[in-house]
C-alpha positions as CSV (number, residue, x, y, z in Angstrom):
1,X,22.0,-15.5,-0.9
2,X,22.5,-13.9,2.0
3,X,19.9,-13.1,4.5
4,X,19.1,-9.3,3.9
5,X,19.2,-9.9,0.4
6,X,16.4,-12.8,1.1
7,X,14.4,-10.5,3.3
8,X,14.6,-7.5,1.1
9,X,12.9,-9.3,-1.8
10,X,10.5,-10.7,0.6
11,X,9.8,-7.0,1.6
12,X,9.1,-5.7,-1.8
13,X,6.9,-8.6,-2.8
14,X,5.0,-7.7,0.5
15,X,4.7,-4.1,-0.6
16,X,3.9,-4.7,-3.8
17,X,1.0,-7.5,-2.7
18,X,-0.5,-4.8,-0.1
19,X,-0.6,-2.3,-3.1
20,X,-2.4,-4.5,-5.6
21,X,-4.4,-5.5,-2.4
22,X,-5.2,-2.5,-1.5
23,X,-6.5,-0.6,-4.4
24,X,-8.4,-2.9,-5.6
25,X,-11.7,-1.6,-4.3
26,X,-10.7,1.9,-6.1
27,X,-9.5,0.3,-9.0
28,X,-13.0,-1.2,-9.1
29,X,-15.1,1.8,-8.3
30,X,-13.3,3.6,-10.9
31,X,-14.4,0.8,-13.8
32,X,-17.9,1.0,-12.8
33,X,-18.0,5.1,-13.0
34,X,-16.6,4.5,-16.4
35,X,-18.5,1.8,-17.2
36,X,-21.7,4.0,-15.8
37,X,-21.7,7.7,-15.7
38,X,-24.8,7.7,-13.7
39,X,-23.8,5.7,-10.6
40,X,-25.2,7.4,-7.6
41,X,-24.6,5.4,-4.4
42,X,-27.5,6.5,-1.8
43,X,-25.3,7.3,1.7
44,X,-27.3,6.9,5.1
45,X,-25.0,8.2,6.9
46,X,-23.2,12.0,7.9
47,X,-20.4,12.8,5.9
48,X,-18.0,12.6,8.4
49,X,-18.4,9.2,9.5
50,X,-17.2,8.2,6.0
51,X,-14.0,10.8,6.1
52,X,-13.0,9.2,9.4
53,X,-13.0,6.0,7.6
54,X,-10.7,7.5,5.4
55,X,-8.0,8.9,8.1
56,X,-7.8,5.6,9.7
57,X,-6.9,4.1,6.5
58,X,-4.3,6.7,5.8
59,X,-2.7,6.6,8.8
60,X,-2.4,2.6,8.5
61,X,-1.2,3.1,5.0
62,X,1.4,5.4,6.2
63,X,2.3,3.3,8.9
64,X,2.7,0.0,6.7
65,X,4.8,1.9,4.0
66,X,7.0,3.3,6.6
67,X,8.0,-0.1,7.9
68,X,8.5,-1.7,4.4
69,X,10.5,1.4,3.6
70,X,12.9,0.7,6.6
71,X,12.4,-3.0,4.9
72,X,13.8,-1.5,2.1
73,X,17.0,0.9,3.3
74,X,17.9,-2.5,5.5
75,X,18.2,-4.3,2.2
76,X,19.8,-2.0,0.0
77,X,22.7,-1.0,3.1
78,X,23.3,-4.5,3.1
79,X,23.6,-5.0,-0.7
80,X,26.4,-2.1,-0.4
81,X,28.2,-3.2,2.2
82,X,28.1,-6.3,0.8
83,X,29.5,-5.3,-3.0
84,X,31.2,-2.1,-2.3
85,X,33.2,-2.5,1.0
């Protein structure tokens, strides 16, 4: 194997871990509103503070998939140059 096909996979099995990674607190707080219809969870805060909480993670989220996607066009460029040239 050559080395962009060895860091490609390497790439996707990073994306894919940081996927399972992170939503596994939403995949969570999903079962426990299914498993109780009545969860209410008491915030002591402003609304805002938790929506700015929520930007920062998008914008690292966007940021991280970005650079696996450039992962990603690396690998498959080099798998057709490799096969078709």
């Amino acid at each position: 194997m050559t080395t962009g096909i060895i860091l490609g996979l390497g790439l996707i099995t990073i994306v894919i871990c940081f996927y399972i990674i992170l939503n596994i607190p939403y995949w969570l707080i999903l079962f426990n509103k299914r498993q109780n219809k009545n969860m209410y969870v008491n915030k002591n805060y402003h609304k805002w503070v938790y929506s700015s909480d929520d930007f920062l993670n998008k914008v690292l989220k966007f940021s991280i998939y970005t650079l696996y996607g450039y992962g990603v066009y690396i690998f498959i460029s080099e798998i057709i140059s490799k096969y078709f040239n």
